[in-house]
Wavefront OBJ file of the C-alpha trace (Angstrom):
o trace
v 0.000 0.000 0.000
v 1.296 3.599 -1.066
v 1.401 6.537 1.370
v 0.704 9.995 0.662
v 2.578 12.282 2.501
v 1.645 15.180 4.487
v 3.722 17.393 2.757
v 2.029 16.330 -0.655
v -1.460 17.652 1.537
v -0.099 21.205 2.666
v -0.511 22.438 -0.567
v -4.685 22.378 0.311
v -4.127 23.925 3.515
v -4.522 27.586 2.663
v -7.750 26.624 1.593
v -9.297 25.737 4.899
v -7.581 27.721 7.243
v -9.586 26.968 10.299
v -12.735 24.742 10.698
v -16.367 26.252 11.283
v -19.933 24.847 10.737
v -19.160 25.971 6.759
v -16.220 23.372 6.169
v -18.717 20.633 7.118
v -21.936 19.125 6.872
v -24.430 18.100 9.741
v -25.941 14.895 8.056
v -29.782 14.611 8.581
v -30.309 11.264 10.079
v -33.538 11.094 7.359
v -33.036 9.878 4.001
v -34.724 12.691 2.464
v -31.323 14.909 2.628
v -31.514 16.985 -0.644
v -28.140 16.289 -2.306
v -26.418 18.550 -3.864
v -22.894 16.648 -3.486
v -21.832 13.697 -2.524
v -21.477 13.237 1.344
v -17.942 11.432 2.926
v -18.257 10.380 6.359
v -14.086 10.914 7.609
v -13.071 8.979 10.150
v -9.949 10.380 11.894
v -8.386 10.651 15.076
v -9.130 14.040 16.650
v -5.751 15.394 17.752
v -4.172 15.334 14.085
v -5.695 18.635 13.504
v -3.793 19.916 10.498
v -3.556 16.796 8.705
v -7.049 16.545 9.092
v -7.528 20.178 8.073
v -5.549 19.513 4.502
v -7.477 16.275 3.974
v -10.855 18.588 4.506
v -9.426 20.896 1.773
v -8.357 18.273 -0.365
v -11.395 16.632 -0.689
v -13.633 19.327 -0.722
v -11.261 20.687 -3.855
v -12.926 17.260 -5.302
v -16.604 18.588 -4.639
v -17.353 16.500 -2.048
v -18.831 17.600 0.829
v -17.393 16.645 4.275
v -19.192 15.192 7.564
v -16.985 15.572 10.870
v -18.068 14.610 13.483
v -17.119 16.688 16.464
v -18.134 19.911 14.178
v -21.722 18.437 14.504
v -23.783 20.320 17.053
v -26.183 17.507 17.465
v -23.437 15.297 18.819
v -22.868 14.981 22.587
v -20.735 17.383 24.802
v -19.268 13.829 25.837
v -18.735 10.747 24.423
v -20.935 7.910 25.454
v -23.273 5.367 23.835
v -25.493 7.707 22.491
v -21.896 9.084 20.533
v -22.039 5.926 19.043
v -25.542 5.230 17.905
v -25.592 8.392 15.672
v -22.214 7.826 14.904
v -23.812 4.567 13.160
v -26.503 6.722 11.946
v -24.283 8.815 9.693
v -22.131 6.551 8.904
v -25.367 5.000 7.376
v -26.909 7.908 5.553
v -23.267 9.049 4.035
v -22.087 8.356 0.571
v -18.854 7.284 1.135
v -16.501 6.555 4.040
v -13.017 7.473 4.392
v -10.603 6.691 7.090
v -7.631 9.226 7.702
v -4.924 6.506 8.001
v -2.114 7.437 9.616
v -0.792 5.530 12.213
v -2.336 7.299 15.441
v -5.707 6.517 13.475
v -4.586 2.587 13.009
v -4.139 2.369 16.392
v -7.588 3.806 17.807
v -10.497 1.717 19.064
v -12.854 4.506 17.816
v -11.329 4.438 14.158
v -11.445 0.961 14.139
v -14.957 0.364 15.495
v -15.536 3.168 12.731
v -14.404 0.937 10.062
v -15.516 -2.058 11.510
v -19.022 0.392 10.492
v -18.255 1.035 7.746
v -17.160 -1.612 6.222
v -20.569 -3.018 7.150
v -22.376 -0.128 5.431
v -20.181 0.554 2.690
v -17.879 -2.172 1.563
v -16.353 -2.097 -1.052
v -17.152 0.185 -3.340
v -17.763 3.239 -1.156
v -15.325 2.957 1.518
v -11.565 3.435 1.422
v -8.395 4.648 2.886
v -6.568 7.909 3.085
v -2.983 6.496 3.925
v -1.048 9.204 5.495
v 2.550 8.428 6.387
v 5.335 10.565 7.600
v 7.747 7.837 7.560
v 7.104 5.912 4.535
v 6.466 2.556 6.678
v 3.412 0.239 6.965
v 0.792 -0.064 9.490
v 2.203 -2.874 11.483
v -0.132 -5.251 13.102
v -3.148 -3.912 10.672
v -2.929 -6.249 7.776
v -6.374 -6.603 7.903
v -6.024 -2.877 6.140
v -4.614 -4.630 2.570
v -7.575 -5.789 1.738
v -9.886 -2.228 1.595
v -9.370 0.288 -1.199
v -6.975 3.399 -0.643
v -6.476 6.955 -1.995
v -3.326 7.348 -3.842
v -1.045 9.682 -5.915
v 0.349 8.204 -9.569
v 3.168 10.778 -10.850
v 2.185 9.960 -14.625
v 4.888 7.291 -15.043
v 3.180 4.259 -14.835
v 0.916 1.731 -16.947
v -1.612 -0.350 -17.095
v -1.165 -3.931 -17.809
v -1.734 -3.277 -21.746
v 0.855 -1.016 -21.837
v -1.357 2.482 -21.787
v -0.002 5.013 -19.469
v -1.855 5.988 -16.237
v -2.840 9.558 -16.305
v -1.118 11.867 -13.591
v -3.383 12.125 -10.550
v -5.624 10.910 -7.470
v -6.699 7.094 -7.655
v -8.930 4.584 -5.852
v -6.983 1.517 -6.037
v -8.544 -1.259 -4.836
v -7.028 -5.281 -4.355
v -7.637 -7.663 -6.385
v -5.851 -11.225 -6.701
v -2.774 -11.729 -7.688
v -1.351 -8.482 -6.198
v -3.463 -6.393 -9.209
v -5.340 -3.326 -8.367
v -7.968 -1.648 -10.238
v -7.728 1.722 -10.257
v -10.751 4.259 -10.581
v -10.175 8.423 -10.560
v -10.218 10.017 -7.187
v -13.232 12.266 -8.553
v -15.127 9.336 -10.388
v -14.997 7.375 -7.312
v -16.427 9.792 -5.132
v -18.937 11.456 -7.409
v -20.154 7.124 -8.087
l 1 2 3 4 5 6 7 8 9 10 11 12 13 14 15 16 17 18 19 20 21 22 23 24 25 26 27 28 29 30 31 32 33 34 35 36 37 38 39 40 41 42 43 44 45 46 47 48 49 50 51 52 53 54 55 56 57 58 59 60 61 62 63 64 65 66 67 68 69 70 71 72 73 74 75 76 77 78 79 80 81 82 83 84 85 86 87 88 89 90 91 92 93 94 95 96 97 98 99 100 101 102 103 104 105 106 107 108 109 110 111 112 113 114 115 116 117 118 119 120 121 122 123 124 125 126 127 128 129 130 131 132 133 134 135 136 137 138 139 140 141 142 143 144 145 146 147 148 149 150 151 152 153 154 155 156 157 158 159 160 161 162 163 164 165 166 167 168 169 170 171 172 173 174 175 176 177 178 179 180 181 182 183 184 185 186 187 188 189 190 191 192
């Protein structure tokens, strides 16, 4: 599984300088949200602020919109089981799920009981990862991870097994057999 840095991310930072109701979305728990865009449930872990900050930027640069949930006003002052119940609830109602991975994230019990959710609701062709690595290793002890889709950057220098070359951009890739990967756009897969 590839990484994308955080430094590749920075460049979407000026975008979102700080996070307000606007750089979100409170999900209606009813299915009868009028949808303008597509809505991404991100899972994350809270104290990787500007990493999450970039990611908000980056995909709302894709015309998604964004649900986080500690920007929702409907949420509890304080986790508890209730937390979790709507947590369920939009993880439900969204059109995709995304998981921040970076290694804090790997190693949460709330990200993973997020995924656990979402893999449930959404797997697999509206769920993935956002693999976010400073130090260019992999998750150990989370191989369970290789077998979801992932976000990832091709530079424009490889190919597809016929030989064609793959464009220059944001990818889907998700495992297949044999070590393949089928990759869909970034944009296709999120506006699908």
């Amino acid at each position: 599984m590839s990484f994308i840095t955080e430094f590749q991310l920075t460049n979407y930072r000026e975008r979102t300088r700080r996070f307000s109701p606007d750089n979100i979305v409170n999900l209606s728990e009813s299915s009868s949200r009028i949808q303008t865009k597509p809505m991404v449930f991100l899972s994350h872990k809270h104290e990787e602020f500007s990493i999450l900050q970039d990611v908000i930027a980056f995909l709302k640069a894709e015309g998604v919109d964004i649900y986080v949930d500690w920007m929702d006003q409907d949420m509890p002052a304080y986790t508890n089981a209730e937390t979790a119940i709507r947590l369920k609830e939009k993880i439900k109602v969204s059109n995709k799920f995304i998981l921040v991975a970076t290694d804090d994230a790997v190693n949460s019990k709330w990200c993973n009981w997020e995924l656990g959710l979402g893999d449930a609701a959404k797997y697999i062709e509206h769920i993935s990862l956002f693999p976010i690595n400073r130090t260019y290793q992999s998750f150990r002890g989370a191989e369970y991870l290789k077998i979801y889709p992932y976000i990832d950057y091709e530079d424009g220098t490889g190919e597809y097994l016929n030989g064609t070359a793959i464009a220059k951009g944001y990818y889907v890739k998700t495992p297949l057999e044999n070590s393949q990967v089928r990759l869909v756009s970034l944009k296709y897969w999120l506006m699908s």
